[in-house]
C-alpha positions as CSV (number, residue, x, y, z in Angstrom):
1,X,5.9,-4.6,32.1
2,X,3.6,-3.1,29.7
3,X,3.7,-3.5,25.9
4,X,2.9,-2.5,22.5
5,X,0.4,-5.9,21.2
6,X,0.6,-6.4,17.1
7,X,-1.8,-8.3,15.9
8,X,0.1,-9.9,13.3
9,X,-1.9,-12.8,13.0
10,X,-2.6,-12.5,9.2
11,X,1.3,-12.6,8.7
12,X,1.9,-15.6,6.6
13,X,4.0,-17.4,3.8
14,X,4.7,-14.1,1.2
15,X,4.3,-10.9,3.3
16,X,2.6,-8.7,0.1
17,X,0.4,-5.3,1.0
18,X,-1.2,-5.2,4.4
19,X,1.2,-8.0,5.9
20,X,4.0,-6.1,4.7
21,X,3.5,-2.8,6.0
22,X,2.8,-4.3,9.5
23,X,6.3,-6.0,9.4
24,X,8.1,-2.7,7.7
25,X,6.0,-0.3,9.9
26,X,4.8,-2.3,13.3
27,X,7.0,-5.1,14.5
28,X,10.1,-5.0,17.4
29,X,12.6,-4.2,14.4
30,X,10.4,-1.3,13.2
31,X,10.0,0.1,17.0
32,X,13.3,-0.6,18.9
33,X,12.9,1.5,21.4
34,X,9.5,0.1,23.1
35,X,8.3,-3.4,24.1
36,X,6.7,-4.5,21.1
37,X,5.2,-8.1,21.2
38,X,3.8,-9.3,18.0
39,X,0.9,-11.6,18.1
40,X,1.2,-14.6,15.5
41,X,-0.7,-17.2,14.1
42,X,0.2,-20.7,12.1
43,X,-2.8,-21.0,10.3
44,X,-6.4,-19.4,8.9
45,X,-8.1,-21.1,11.6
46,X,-5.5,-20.3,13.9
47,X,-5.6,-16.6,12.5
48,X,-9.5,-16.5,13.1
49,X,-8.8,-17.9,16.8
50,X,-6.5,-15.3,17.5
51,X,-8.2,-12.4,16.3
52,X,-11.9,-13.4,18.4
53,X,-10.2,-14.7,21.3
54,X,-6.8,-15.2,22.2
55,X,-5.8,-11.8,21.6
56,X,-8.7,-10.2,23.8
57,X,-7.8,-12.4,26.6
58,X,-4.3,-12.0,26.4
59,X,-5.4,-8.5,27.0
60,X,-7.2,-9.0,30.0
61,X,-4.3,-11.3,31.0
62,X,-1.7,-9.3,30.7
63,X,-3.0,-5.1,30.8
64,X,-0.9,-3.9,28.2
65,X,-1.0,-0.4,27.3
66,X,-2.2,-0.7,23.8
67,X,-3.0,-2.7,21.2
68,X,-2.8,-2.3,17.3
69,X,-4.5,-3.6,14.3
70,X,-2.6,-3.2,11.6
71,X,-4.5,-5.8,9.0
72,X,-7.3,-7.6,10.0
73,X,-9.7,-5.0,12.2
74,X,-10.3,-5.6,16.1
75,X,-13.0,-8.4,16.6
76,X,-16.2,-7.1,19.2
77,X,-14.7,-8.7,21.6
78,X,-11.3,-6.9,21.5
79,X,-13.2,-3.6,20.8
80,X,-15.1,-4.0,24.0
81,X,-12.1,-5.3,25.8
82,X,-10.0,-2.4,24.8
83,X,-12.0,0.3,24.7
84,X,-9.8,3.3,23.6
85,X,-6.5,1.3,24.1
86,X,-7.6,-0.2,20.8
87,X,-5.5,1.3,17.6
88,X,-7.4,0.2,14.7
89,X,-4.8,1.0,11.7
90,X,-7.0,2.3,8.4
91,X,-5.4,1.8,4.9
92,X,-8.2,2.4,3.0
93,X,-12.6,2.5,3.1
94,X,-12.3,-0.2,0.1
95,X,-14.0,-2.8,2.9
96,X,-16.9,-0.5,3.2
97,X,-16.8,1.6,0.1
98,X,-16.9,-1.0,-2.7
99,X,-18.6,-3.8,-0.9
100,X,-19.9,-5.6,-4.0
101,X,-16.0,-6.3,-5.4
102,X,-15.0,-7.8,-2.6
103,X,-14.8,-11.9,-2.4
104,X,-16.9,-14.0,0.1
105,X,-14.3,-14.1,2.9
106,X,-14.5,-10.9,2.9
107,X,-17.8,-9.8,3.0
108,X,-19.0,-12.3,5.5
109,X,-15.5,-12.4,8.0
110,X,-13.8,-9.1,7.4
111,X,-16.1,-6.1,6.2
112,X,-18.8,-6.7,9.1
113,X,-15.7,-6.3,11.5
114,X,-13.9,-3.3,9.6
115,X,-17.7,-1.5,10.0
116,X,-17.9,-2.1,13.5
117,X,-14.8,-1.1,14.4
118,X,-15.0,2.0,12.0
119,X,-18.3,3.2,13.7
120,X,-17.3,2.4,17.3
121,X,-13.2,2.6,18.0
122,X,-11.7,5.8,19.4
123,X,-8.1,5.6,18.0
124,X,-7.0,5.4,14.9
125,X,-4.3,5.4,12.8
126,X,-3.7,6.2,8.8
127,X,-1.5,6.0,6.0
128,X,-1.8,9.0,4.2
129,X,-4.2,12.8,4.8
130,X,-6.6,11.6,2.2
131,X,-7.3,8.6,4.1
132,X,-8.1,10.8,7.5
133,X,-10.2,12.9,5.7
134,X,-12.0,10.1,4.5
135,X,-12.2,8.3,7.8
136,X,-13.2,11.3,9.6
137,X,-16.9,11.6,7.4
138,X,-18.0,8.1,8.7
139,X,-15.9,7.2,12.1
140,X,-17.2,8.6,15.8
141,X,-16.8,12.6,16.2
142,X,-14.7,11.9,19.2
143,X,-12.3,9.5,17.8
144,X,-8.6,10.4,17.3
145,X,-6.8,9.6,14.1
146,X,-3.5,10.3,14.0
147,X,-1.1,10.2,10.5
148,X,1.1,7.4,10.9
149,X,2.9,7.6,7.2
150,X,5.3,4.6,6.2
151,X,8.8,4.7,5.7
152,X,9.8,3.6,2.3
153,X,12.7,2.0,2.2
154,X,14.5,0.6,-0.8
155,X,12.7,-3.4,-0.6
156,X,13.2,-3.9,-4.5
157,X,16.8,-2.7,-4.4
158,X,16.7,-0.5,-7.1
159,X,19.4,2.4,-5.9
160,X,22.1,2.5,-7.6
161,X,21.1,0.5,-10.6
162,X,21.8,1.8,-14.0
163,X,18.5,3.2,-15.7
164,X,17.7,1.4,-19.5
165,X,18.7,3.3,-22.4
166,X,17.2,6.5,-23.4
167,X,13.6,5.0,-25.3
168,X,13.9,5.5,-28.6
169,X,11.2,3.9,-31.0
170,X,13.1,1.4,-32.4
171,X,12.5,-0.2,-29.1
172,X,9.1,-1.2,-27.0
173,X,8.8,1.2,-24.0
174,X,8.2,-1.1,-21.3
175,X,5.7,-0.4,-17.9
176,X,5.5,-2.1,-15.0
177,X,2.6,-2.5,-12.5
178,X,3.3,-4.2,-8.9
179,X,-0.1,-5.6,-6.8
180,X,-2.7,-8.1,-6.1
181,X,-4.8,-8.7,-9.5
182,X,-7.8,-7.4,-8.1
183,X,-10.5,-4.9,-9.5
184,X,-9.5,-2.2,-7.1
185,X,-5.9,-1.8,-9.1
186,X,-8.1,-1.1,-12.8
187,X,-5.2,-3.2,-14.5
188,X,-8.3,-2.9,-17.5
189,X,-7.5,0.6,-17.5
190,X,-3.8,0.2,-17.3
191,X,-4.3,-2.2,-20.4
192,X,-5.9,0.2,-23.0
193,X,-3.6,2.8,-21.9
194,X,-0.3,0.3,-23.4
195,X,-3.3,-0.6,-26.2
196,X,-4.0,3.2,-27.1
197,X,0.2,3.9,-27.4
198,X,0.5,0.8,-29.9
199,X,-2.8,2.6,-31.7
200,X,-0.8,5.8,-32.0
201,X,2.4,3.9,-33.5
202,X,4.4,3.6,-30.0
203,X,5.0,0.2,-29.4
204,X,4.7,-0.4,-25.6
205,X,4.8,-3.3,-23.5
206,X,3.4,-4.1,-19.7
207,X,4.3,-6.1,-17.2
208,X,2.3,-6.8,-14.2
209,X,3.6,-8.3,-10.9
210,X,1.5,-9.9,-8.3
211,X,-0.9,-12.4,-7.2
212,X,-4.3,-13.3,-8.6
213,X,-6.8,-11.8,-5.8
214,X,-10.6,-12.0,-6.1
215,X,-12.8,-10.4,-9.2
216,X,-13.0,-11.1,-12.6
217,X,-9.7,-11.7,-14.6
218,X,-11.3,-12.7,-18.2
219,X,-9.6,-9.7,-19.2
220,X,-6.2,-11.2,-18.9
221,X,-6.1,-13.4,-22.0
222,X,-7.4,-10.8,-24.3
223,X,-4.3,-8.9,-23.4
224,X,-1.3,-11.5,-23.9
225,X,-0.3,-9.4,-26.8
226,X,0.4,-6.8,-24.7
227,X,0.8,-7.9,-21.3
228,X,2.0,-10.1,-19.5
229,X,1.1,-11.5,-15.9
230,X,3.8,-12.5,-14.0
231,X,1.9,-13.4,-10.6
232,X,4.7,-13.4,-7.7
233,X,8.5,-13.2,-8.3
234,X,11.1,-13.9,-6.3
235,X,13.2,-10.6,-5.4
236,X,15.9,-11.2,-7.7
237,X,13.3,-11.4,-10.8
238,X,10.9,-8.8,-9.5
239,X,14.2,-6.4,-9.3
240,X,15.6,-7.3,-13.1
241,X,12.1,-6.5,-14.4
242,X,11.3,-3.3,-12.4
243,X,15.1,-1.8,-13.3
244,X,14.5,-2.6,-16.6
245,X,11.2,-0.5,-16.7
246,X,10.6,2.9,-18.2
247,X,7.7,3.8,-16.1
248,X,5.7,2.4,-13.7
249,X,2.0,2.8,-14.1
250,X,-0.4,2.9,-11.9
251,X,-4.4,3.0,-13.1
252,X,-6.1,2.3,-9.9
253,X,-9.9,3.1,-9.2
254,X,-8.8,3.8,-5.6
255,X,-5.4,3.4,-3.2
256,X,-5.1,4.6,0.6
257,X,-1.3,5.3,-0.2
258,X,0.3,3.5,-2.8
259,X,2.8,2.1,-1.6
260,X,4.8,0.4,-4.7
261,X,4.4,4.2,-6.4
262,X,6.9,5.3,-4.0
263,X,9.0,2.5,-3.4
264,X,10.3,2.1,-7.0
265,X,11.2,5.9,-7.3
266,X,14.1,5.0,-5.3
267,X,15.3,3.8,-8.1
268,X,14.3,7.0,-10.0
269,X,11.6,5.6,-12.0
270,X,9.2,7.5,-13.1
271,X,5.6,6.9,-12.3
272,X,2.2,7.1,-14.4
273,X,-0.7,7.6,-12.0
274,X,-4.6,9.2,-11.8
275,X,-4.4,12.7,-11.3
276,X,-6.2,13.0,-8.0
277,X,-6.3,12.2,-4.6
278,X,-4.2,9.9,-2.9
279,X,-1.6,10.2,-5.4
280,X,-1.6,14.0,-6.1
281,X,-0.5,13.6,-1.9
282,X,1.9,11.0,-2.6
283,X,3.2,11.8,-6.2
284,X,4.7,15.3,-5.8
285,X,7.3,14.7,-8.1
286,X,8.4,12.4,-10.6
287,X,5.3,11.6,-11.8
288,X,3.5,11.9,-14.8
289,X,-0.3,13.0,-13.2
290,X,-3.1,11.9,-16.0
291,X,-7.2,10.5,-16.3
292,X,-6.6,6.9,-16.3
293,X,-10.5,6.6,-17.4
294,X,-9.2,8.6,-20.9
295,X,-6.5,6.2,-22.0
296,X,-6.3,8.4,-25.6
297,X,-5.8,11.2,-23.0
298,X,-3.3,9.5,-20.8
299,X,-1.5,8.0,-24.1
300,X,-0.8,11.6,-25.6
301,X,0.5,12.8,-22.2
302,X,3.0,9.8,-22.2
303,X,4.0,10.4,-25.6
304,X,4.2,14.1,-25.1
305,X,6.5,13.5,-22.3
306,X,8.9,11.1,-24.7
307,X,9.1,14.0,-27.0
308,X,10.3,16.6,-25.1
309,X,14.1,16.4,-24.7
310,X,15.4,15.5,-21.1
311,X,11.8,15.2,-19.7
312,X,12.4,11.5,-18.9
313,X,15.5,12.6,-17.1
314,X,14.0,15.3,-15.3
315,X,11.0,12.8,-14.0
316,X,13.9,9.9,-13.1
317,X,15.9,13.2,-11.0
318,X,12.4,13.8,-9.1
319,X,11.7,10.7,-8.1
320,X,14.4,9.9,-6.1
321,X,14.2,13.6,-4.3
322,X,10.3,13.0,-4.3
323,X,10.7,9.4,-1.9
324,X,13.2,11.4,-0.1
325,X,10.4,13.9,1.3
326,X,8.1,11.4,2.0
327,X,10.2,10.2,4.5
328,X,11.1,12.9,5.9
329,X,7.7,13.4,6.5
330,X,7.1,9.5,7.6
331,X,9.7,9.7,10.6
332,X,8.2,12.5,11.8
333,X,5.1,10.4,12.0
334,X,6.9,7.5,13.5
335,X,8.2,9.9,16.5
336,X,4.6,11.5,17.0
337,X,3.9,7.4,17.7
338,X,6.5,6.8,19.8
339,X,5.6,9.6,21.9
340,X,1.7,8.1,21.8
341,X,3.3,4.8,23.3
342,X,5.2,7.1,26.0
343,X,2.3,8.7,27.4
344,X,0.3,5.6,27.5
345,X,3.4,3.6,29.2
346,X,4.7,1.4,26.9
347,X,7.5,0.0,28.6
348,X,11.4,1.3,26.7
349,X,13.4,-1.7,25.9
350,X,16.6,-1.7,28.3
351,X,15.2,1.4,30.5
């Protein structure tokens, strides 16, 4: 038997971001059809284990047709190992692109691996066209990288719930912001947008769900007034808070996809992101587009969009239809893939 390997070895405790999307997108329940074997591990040390050497000898073991990296990149060892049967999944260049905000694990364990693997792999897959496009300047001329968009399915359960009010002012309009508190997400910038609203006499609120990551967070308690960080909820609080959003906003310096932007619109929240790429690609619809870095700017656009009747209505209608098309697109991915595993003969479950 041959076999799809999964390097799910970072997969631990709460499954936020990167250890998410390989469950959702690369596990046996994502992939019925094939032999999928997912390759775990019950601690960091076991983790680092895995990734240097179990998983590379499992290989030589056991000859499977391929083997993915859908968090962590592919040690040396597995690169040379593997050769071009190593699919090294990209989210994003953040590892080699913004270098000095990443924390010391990172820049000693994972960056030196993510450049390696990004100057000497031959298959790759992406999130999103703006990633490829951004892969493709710095990876090998003769590497493949094929699109390999997620699915977005409804994690926060927010079809079918009833949307707030209309806003009106007598009431704080209330944003929410899902992620890792990290510098990448420019929650700074998502701050003075809420701050330059309560300047122009619309009382706003934000609410920010997630972890504390790495970088510097002396921001937070300058912004209690205004925000408040809820680190990680459990589903049932992380739902009741989203639902009762009237946008979610988005001010990050840099995404590969976005992942949260599109998930919430299933409940037909509107979103607030940059105006430019990834999220012009991912935000068709149901988004307000506006320069994050000019929160006076971005603050007039909101406001403009509260005054004009049935605009907030309009944006809830689009999102929905807008998550719709993206997976549309997305399974179309997913069967490109599974047509990838069928040439390189990945064994079918119950064949």
């Amino acid at each position: 038997m041959t076999a799809l390997l999964v390097d799910h070895s970072h997969v631990r405790g709460h499954a936020t971001g990167i250890e998410r999307y390989a469950i959702d997108q690369f596990s046996q329940a994502a992939l019925p059809d094939h032999e999928v074997i997912e390759v775990k591990a019950s601690s960091i040390i076991d983790m680092i284990r895995v990734q240097q050497i179990g998983l590379p000898f499992r290989v030589l073991r056991d000859r499977p047709a391929l083997a993915l990296f859908p968090g962590f990149p592919p040690s040396p060892l597995a690169l040379a190992v593997l050769g071009k049967r190593a699919i090294v999944f990209v989210h994003d260049l953040f590892a080699l692109e913004r270098w000095g905000e990443l924390n010391m694990k990172a820049k000693f364990y994972t960056s030196p691996q993510f450049w390696l693997a990004i100057k000497t792999a031959r298959s790759f897959l992406v999130n999103s066209a703006y990633t490829r496009e951004r892969l493709r300047t710095v990876c090998r001329a003769d590497a493949e990288i094929g699109l390999y968009r997620a699915v977005i399915d409804d994690r926060f359960g927010l079809s079918g719930l009833e949307r707030p009010a209309a806003w009106s002012p007598d009431r704080a309009l209330r944003f929410v912001t899902v992620g890792t508190v990290e510098p990448r997400k420019n929650n700074p910038g998502a701050i003075a947008i809420v701050r330059a609203l309560n300047s122009n006499g619309i009382k706003a609120q934000l609410d920010v769900i997630g972890r504390v990551g790495w970088g510097d967070h002396s921001y937070i308690e300058a912004a209690r007034d205004i925000a408040t960080f809820h680190g990680f909820l459990p589903e049932e609080e992380g739902r009741a808070l989203i639902s009762s959003a009237d946008f979610y906003l988005c001010a990050s310096h840099d995404e590969g996809l976005g992942l949260p932007l599109l998930e919430v619109q299933h409940g037909g929240l509107p979103v607030i992101a940059p105006d430019r790429a990834p999220f012009t690609e991912t935000m068709r619809a149901g988004a307000l587009l506006v320069d994050v870095s000019k929160p006076e700017d971005a603050a007039a656009a909101i406001a403009g969009a509260l005054q004009t009747p049935g605009r907030l209505a309009q944006l809830s209608g689009e999102a929905a239809i807008n998550v719709a098309r993206w997976n549309s697109d997305a399974l179309s991915d997913r069967a490109a893939f599974r047509t990838l595993m069928e040439r390189a003969g990945v064994s079918r479950r119950n064949a």
